[in-house]
PDB file of N, CA, C and O in Angstrom:
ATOM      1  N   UNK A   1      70.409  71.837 145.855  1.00  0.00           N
ATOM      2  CA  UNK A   1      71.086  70.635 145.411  1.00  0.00           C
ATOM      3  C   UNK A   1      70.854  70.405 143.919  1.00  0.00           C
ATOM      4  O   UNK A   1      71.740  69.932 143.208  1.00  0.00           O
ATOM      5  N   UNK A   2      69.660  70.744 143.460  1.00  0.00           N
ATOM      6  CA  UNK A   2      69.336  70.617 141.691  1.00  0.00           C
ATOM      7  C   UNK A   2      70.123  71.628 141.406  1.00  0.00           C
ATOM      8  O   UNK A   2      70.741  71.347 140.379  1.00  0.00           O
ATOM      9  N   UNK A   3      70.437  72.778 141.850  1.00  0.00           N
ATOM     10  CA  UNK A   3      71.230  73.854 141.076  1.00  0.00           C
ATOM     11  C   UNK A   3      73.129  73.183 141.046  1.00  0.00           C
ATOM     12  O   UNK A   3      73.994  73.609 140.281  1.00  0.00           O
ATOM     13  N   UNK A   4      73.312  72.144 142.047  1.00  0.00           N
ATOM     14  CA  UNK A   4      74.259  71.944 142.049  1.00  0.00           C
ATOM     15  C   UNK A   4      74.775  70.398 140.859  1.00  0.00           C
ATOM     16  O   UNK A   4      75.864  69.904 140.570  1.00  0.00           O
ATOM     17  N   UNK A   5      73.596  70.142 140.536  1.00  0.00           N
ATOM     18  CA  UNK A   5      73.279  69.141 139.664  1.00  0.00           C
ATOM     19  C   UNK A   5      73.904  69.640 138.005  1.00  0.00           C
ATOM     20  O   UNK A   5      74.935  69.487 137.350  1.00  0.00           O
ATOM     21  N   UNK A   6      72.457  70.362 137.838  1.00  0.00           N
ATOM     22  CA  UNK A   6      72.910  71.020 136.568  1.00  0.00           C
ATOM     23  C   UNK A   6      74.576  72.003 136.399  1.00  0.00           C
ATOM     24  O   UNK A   6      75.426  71.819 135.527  1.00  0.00           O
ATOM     25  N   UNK A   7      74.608  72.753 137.234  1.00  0.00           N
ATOM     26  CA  UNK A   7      75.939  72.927 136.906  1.00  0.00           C
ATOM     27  C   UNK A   7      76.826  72.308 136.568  1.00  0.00           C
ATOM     28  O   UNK A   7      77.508  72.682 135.614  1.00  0.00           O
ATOM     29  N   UNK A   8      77.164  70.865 137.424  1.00  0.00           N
ATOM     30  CA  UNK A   8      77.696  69.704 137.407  1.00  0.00           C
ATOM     31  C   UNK A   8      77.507  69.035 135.925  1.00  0.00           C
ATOM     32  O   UNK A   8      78.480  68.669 135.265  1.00  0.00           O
ATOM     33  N   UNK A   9      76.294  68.926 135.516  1.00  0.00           N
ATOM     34  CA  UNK A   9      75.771  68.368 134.304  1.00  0.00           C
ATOM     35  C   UNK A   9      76.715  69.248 132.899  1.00  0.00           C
ATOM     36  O   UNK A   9      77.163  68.735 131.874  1.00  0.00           O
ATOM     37  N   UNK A  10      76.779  70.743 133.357  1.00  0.00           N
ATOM     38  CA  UNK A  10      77.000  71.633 132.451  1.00  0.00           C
ATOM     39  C   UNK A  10      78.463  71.333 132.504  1.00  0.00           C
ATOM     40  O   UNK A  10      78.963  71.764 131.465  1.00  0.00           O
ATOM     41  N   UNK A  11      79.226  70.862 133.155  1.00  0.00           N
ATOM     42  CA  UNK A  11      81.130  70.987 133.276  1.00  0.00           C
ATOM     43  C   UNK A  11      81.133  69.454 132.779  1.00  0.00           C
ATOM     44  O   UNK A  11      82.131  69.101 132.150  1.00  0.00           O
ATOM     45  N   UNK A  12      80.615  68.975 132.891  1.00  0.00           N
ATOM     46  CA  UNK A  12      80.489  67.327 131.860  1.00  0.00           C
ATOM     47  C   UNK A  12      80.319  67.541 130.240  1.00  0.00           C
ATOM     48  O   UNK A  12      81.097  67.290 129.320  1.00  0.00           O
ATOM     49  N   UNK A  13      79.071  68.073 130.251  1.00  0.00           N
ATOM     50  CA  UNK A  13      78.979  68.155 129.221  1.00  0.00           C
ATOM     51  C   UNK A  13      80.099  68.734 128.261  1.00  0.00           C
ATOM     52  O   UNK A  13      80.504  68.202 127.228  1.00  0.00           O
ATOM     53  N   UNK A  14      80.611  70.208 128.939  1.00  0.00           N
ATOM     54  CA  UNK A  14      81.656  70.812 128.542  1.00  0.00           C
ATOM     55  C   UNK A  14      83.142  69.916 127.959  1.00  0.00           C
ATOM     56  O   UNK A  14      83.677  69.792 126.857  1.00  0.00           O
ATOM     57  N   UNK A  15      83.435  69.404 129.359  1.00  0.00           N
ATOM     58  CA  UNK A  15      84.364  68.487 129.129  1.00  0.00           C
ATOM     59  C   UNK A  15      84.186  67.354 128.255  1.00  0.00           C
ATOM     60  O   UNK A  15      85.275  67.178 127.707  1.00  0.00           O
ATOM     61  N   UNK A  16      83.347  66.494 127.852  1.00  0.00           N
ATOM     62  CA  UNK A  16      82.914  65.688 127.067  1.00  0.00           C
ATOM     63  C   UNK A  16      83.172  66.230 125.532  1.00  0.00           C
ATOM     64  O   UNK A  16      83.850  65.524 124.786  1.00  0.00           O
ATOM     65  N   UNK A  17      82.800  67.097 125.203  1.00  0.00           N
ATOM     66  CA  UNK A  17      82.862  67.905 123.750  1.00  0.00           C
ATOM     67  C   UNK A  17      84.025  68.102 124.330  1.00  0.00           C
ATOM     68  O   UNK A  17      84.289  66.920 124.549  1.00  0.00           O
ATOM     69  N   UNK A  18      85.021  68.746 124.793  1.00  0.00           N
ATOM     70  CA  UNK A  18      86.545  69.293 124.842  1.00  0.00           C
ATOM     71  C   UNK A  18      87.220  67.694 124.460  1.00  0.00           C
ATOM     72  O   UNK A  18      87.751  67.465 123.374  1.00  0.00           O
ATOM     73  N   UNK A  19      87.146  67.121 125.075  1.00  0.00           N
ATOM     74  CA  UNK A  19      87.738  65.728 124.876  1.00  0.00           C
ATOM     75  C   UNK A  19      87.419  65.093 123.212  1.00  0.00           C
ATOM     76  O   UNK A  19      88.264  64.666 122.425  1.00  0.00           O
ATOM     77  N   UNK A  20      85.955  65.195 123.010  1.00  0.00           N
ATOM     78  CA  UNK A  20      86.099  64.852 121.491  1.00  0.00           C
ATOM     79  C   UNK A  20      86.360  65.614 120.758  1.00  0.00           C
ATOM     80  O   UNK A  20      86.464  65.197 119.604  1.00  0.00           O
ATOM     81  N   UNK A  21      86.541  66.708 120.931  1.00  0.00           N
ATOM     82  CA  UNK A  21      87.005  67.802 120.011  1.00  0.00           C
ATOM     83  C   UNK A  21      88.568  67.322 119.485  1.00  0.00           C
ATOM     84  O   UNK A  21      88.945  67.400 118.316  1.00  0.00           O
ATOM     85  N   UNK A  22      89.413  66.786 120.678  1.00  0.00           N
ATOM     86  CA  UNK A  22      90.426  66.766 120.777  1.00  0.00           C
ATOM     87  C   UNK A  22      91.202  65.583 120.434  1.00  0.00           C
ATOM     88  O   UNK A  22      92.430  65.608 120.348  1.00  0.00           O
ATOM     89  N   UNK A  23      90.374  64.374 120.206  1.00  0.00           N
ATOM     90  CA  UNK A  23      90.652  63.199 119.655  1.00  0.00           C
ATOM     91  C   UNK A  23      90.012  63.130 118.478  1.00  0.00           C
ATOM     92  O   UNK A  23      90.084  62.136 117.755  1.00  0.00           O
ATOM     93  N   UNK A  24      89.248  64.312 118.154  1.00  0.00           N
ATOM     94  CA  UNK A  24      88.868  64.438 116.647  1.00  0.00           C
ATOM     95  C   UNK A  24      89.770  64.835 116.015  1.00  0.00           C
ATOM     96  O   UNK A  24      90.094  64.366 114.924  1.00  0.00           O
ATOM     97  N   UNK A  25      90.425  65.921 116.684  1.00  0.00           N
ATOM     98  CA  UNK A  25      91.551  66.653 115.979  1.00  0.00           C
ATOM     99  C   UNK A  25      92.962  65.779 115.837  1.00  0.00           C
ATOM    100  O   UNK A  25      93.710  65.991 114.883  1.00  0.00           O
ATOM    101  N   UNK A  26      93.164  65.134 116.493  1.00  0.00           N
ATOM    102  CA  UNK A  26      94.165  64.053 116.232  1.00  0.00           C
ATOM    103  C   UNK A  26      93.853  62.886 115.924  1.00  0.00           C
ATOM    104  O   UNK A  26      94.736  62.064 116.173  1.00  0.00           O
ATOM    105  N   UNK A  27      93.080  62.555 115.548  1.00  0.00           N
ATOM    106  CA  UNK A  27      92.322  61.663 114.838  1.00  0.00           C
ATOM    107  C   UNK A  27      92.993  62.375 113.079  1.00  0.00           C
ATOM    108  O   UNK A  27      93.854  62.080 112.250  1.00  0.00           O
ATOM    109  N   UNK A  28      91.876  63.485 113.300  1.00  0.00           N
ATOM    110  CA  UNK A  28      91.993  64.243 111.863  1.00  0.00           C
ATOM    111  C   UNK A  28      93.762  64.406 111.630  1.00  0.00           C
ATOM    112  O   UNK A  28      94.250  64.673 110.531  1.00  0.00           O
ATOM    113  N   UNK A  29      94.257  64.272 112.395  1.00  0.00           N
ATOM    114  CA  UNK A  29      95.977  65.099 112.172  1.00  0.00           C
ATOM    115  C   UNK A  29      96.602  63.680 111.545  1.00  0.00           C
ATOM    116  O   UNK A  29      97.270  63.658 110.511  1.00  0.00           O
ATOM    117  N   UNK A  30      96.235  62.359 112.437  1.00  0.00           N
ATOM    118  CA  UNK A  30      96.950  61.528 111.993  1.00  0.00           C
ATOM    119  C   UNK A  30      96.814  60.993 111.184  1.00  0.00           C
ATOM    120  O   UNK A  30      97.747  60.256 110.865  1.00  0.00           O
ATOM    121  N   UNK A  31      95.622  61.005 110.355  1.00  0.00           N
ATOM    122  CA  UNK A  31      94.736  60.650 109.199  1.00  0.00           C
ATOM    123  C   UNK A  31      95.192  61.427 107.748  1.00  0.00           C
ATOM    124  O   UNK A  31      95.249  60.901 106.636  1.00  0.00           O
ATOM    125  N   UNK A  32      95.388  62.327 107.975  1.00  0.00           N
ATOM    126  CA  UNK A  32      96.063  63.375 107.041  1.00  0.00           C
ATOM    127  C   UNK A  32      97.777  63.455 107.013  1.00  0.00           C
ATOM    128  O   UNK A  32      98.489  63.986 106.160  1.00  0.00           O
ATOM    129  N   UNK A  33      98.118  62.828 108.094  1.00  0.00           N
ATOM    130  CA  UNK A  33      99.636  62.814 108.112  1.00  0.00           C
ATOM    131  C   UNK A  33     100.030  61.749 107.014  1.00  0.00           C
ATOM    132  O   UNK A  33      99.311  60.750 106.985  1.00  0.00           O
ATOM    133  N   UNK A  34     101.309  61.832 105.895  1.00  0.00           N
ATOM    134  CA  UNK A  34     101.185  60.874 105.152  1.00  0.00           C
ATOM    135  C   UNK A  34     102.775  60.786 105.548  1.00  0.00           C
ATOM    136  O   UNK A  34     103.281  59.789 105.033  1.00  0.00           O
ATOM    137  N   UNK A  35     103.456  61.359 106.123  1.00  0.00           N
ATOM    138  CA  UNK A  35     105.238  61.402 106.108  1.00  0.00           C
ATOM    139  C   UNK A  35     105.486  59.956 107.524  1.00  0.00           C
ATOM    140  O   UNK A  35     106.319  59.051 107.552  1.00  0.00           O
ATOM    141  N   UNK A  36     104.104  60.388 108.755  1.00  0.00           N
ATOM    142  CA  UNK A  36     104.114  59.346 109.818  1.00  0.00           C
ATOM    143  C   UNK A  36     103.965  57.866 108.996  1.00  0.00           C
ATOM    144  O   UNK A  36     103.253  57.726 108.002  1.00  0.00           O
ATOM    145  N   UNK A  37     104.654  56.957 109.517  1.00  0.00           N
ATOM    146  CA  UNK A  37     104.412  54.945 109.163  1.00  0.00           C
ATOM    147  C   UNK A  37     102.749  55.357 109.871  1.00  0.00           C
ATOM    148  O   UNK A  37     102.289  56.276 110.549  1.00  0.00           O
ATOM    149  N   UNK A  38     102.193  53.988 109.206  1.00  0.00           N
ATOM    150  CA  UNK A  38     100.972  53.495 110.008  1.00  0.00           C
ATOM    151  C   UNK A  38     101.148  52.812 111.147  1.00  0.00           C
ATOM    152  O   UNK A  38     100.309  52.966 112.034  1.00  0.00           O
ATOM    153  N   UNK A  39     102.405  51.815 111.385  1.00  0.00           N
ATOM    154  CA  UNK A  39     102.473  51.703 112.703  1.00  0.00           C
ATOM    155  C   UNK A  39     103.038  52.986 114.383  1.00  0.00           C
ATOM    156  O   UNK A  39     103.119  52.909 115.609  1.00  0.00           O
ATOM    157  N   UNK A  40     103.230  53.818 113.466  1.00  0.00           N
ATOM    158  CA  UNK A  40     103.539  55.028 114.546  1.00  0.00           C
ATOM    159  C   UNK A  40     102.265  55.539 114.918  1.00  0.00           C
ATOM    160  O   UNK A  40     102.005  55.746 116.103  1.00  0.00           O
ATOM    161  N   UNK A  41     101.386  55.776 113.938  1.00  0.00           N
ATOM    162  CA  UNK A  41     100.091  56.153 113.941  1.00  0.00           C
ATOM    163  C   UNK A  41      99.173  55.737 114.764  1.00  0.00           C
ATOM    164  O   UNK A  41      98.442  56.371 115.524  1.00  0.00           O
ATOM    165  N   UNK A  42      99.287  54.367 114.508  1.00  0.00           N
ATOM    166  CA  UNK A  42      98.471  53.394 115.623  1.00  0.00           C
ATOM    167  C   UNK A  42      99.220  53.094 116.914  1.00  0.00           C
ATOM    168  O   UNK A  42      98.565  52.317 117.609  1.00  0.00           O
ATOM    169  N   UNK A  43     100.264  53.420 117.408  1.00  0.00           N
ATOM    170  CA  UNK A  43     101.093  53.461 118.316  1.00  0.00           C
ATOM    171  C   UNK A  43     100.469  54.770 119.174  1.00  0.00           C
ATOM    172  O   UNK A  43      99.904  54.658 120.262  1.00  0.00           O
ATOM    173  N   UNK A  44     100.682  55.974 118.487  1.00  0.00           N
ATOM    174  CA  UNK A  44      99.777  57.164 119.017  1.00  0.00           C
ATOM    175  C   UNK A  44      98.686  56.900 119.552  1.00  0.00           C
ATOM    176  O   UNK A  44      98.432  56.792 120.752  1.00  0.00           O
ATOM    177  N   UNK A  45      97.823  56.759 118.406  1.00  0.00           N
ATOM    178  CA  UNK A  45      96.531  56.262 119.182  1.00  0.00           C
ATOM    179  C   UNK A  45      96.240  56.123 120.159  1.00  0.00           C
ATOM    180  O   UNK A  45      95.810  56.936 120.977  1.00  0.00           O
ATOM    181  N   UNK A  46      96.545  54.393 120.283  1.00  0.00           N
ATOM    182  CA  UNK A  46      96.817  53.758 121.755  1.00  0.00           C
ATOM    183  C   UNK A  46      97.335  54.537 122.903  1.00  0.00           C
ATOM    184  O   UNK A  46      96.808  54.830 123.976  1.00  0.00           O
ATOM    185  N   UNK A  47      98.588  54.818 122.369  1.00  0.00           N
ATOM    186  CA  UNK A  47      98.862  55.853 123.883  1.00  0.00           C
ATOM    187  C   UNK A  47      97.944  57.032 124.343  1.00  0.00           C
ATOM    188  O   UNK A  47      97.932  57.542 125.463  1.00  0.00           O
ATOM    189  N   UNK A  48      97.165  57.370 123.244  1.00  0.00           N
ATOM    190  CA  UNK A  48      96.097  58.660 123.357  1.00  0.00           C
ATOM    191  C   UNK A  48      95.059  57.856 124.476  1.00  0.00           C
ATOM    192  O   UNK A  48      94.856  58.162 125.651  1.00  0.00           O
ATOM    193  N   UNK A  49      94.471  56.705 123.671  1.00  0.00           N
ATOM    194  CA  UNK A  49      93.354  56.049 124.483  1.00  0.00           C
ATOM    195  C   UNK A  49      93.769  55.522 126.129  1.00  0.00           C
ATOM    196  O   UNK A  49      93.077  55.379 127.138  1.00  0.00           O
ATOM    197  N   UNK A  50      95.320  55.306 125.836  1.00  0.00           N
ATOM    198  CA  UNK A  50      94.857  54.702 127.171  1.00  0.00           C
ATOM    199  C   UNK A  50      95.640  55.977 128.220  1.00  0.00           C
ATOM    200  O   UNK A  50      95.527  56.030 129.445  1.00  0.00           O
ATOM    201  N   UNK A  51      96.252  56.717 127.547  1.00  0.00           N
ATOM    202  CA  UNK A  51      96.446  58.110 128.496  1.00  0.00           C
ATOM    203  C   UNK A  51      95.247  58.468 129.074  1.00  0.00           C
ATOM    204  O   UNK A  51      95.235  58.848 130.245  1.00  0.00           O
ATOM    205  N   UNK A  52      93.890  58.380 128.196  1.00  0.00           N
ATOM    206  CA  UNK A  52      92.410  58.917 128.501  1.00  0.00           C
ATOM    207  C   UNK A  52      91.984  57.678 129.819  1.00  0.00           C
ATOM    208  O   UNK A  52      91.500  57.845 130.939  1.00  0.00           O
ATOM    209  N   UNK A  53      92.320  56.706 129.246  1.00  0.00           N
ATOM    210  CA  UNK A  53      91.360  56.040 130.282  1.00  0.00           C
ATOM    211  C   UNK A  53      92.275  55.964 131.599  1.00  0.00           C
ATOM    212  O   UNK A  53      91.746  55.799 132.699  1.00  0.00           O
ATOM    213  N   UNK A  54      93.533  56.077 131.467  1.00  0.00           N
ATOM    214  CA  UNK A  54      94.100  56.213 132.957  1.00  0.00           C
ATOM    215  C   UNK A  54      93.701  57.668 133.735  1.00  0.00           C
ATOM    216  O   UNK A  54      93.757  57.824 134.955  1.00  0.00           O
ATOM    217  N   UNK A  55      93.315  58.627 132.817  1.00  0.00           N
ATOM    218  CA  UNK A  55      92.697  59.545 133.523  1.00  0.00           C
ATOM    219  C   UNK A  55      91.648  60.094 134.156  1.00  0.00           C
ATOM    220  O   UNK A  55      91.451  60.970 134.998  1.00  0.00           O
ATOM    221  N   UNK A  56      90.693  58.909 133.158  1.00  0.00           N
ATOM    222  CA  UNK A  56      89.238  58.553 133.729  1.00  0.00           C
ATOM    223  C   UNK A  56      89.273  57.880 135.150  1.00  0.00           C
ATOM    224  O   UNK A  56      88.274  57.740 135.856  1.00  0.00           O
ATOM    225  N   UNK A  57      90.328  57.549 135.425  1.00  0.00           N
ATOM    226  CA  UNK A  57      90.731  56.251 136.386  1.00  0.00           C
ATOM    227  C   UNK A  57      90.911  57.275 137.566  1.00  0.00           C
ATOM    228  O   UNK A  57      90.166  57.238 138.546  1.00  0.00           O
ATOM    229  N   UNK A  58      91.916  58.179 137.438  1.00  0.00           N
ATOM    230  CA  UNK A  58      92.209  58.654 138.362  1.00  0.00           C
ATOM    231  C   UNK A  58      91.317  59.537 138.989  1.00  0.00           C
ATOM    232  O   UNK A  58      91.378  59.722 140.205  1.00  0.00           O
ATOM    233  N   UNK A  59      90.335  60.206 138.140  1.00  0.00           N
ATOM    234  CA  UNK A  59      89.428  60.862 138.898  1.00  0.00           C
ATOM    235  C   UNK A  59      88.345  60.483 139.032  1.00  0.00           C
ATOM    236  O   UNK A  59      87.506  61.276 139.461  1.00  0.00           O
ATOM    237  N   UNK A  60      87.959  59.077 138.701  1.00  0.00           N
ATOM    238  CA  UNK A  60      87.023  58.465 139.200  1.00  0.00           C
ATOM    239  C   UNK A  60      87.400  57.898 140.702  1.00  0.00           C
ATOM    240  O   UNK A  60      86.556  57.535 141.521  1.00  0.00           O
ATOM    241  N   UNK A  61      88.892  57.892 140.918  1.00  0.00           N
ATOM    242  CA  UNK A  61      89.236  57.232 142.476  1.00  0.00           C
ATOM    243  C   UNK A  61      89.006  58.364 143.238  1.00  0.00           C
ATOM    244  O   UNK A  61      88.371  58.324 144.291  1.00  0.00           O
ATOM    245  N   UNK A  62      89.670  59.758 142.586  1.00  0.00           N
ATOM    246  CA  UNK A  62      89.994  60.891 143.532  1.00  0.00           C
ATOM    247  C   UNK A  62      88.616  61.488 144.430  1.00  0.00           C
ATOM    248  O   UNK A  62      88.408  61.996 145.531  1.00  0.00           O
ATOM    249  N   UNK A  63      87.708  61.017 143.022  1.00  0.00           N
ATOM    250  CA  UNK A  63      85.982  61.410 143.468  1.00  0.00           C
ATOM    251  C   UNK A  63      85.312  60.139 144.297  1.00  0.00           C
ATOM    252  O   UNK A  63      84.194  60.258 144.797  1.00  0.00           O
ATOM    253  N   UNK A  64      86.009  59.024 144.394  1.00  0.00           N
ATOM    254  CA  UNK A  64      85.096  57.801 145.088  1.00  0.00           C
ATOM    255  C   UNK A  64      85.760  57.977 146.955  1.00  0.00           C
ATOM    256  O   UNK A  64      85.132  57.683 147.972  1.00  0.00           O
ATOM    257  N   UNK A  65      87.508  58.670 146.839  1.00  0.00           N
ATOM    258  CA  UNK A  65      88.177  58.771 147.827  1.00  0.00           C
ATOM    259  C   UNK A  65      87.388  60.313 148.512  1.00  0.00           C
ATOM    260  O   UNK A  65      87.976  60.665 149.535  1.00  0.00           O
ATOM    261  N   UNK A  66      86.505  61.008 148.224  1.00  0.00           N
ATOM    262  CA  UNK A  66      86.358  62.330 148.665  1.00  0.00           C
ATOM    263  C   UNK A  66      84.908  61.676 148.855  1.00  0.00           C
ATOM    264  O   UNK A  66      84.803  61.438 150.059  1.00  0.00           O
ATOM    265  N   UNK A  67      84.205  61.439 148.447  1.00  0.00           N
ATOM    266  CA  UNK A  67      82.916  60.975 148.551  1.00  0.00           C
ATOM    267  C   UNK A  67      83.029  59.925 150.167  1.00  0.00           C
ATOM    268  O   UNK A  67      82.288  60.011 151.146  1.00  0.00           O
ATOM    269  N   UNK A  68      83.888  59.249 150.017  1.00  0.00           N
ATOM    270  CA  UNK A  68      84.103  58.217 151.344  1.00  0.00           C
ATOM    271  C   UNK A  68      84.053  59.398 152.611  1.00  0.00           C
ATOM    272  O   UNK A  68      83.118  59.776 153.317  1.00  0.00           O
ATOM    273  N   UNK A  69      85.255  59.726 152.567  1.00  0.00           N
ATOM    274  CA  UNK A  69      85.313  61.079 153.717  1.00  0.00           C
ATOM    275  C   UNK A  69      84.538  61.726 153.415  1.00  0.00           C
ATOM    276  O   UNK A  69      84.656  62.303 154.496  1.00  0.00           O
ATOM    277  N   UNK A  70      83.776  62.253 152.952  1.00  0.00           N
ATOM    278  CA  UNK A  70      82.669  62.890 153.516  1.00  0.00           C
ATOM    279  C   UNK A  70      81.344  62.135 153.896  1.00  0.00           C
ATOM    280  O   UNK A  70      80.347  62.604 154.443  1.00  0.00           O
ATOM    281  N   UNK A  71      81.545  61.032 153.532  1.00  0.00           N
ATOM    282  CA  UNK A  71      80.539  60.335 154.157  1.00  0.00           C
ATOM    283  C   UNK A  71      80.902  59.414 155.880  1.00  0.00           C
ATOM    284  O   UNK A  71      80.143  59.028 156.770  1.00  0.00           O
ATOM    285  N   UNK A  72      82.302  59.363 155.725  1.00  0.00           N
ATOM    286  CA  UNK A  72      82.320  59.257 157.664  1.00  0.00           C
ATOM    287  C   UNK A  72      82.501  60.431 157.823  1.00  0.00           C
ATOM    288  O   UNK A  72      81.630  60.530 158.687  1.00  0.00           O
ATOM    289  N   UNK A  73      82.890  61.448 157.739  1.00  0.00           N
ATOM    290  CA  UNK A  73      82.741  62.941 158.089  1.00  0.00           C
ATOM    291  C   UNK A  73      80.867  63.029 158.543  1.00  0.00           C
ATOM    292  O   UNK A  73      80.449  63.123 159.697  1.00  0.00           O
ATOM    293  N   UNK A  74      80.269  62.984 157.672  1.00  0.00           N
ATOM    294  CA  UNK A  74      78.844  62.751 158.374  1.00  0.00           C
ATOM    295  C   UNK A  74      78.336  61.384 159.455  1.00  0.00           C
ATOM    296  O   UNK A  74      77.609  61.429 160.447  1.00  0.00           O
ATOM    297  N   UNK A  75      78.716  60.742 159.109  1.00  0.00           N
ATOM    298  CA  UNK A  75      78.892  59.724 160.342  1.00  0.00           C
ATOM    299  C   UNK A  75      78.873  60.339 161.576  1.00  0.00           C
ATOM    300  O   UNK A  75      77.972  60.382 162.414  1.00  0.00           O
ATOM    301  N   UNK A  76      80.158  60.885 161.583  1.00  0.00           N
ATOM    302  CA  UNK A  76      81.740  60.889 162.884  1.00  0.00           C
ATOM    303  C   UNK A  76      80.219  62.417 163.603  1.00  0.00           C
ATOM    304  O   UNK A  76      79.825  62.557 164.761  1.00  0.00           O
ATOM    305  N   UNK A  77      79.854  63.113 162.521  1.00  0.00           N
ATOM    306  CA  UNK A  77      79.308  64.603 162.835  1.00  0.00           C
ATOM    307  C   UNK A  77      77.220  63.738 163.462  1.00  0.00           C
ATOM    308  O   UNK A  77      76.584  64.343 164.325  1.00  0.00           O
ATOM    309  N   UNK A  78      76.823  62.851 163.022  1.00  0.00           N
ATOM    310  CA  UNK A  78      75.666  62.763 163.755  1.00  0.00           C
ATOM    311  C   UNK A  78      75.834  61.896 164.766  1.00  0.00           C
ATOM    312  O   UNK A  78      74.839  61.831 165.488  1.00  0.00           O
ATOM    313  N   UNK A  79      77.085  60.933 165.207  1.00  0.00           N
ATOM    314  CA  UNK A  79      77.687  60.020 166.223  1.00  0.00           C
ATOM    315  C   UNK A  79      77.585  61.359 167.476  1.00  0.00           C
ATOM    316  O   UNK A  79      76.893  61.344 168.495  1.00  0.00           O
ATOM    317  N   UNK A  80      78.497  62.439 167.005  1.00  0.00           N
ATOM    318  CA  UNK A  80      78.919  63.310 168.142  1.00  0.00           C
ATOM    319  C   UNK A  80      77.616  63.913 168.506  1.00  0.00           C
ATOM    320  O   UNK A  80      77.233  64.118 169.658  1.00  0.00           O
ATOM    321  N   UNK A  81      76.967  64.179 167.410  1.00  0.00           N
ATOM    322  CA  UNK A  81      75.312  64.928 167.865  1.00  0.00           C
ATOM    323  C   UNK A  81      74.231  64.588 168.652  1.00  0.00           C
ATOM    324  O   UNK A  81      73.343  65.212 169.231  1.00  0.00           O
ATOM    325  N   UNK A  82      74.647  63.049 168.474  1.00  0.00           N
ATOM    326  CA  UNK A  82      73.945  61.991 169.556  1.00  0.00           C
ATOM    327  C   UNK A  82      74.213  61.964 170.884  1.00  0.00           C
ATOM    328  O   UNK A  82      73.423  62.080 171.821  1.00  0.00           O
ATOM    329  N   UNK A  83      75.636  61.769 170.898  1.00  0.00           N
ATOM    330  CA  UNK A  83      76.702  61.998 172.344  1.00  0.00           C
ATOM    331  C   UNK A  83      76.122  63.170 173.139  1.00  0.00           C
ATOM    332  O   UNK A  83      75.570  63.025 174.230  1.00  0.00           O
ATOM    333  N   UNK A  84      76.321  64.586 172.385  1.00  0.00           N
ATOM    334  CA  UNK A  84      75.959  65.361 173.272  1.00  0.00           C
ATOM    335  C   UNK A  84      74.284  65.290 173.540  1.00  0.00           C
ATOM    336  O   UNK A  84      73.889  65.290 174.706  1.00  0.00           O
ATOM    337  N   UNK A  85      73.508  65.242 172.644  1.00  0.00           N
ATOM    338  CA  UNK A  85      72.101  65.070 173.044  1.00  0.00           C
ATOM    339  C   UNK A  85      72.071  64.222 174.307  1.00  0.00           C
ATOM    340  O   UNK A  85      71.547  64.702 175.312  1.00  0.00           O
ATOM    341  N   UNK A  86      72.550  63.102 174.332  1.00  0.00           N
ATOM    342  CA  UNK A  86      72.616  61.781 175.537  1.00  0.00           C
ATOM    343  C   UNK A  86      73.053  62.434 176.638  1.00  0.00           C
ATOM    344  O   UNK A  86      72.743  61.993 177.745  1.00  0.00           O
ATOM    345  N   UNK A  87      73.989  63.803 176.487  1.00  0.00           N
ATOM    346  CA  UNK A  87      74.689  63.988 177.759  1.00  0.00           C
ATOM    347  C   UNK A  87      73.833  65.123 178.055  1.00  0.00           C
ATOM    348  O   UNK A  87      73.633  65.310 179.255  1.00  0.00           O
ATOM    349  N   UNK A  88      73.185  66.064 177.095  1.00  0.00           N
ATOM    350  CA  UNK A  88      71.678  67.191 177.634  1.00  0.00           C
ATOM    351  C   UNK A  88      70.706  66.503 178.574  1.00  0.00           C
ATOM    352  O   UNK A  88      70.132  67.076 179.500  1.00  0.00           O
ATOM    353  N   UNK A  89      70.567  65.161 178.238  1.00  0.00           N
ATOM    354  CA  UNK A  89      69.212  64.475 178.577  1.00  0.00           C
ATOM    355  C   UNK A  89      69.662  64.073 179.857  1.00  0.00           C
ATOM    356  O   UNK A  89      68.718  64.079 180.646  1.00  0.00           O
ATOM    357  N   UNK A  90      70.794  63.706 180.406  1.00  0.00           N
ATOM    358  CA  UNK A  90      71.451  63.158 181.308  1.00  0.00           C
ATOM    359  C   UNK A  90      71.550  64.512 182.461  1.00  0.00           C
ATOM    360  O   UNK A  90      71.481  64.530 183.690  1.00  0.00           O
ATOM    361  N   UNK A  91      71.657  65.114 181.895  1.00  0.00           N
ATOM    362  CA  UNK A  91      71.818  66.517 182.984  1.00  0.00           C
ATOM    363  C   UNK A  91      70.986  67.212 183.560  1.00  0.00           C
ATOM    364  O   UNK A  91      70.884  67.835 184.616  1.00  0.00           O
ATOM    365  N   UNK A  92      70.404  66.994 182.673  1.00  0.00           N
ATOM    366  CA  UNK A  92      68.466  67.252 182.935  1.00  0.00           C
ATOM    367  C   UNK A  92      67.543  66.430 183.488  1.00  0.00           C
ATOM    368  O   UNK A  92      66.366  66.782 183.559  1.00  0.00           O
TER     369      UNK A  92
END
């Protein structure tokens, strides 16, 4: 489970630098652009930021919706483990 940690840790991290890399770079693009208005500029932006955070969004649900099922998935799996134990003990 720690090996499954750090890996985990390591595709964050990854992604974290990919992401600022990438709002650095358009950061840097729009900063240097002099032909774009400043209100187009800051129009970008915004749509950059909140493109990001609707995507933070979505896989923070997709991971809270997979985490649920597998947690009645373990439920539903020591409910049934019980059942049959009750019905060993019963037969015996």
């Amino acid at each position: 489970m720690n090996l499954d940690r750090n890996e985990n840790g390591l595709i964050l991290v990854l992604n974290f630098a990919g992401v600022a890399l990438a709002l650095a770079l358009l950061a840097g693009s729009l900063w240097l652009s002099t032909e774009v208005p400043l209100a187009t500029k800051g129009f970008w932006g915004m749509g950059i930021v909140l493109l990001s955070l609707s995507l933070v969004n979505v896989v923070k649900y997709r991971f809270d919706h997979r985490s649920s099922e597998d947690r009645l998935r373990r439920i539903e799996d020591a409910r049934n483990e019980k059942l049959l134990e009750d019905a060993l003990r019963e037969e015996g």
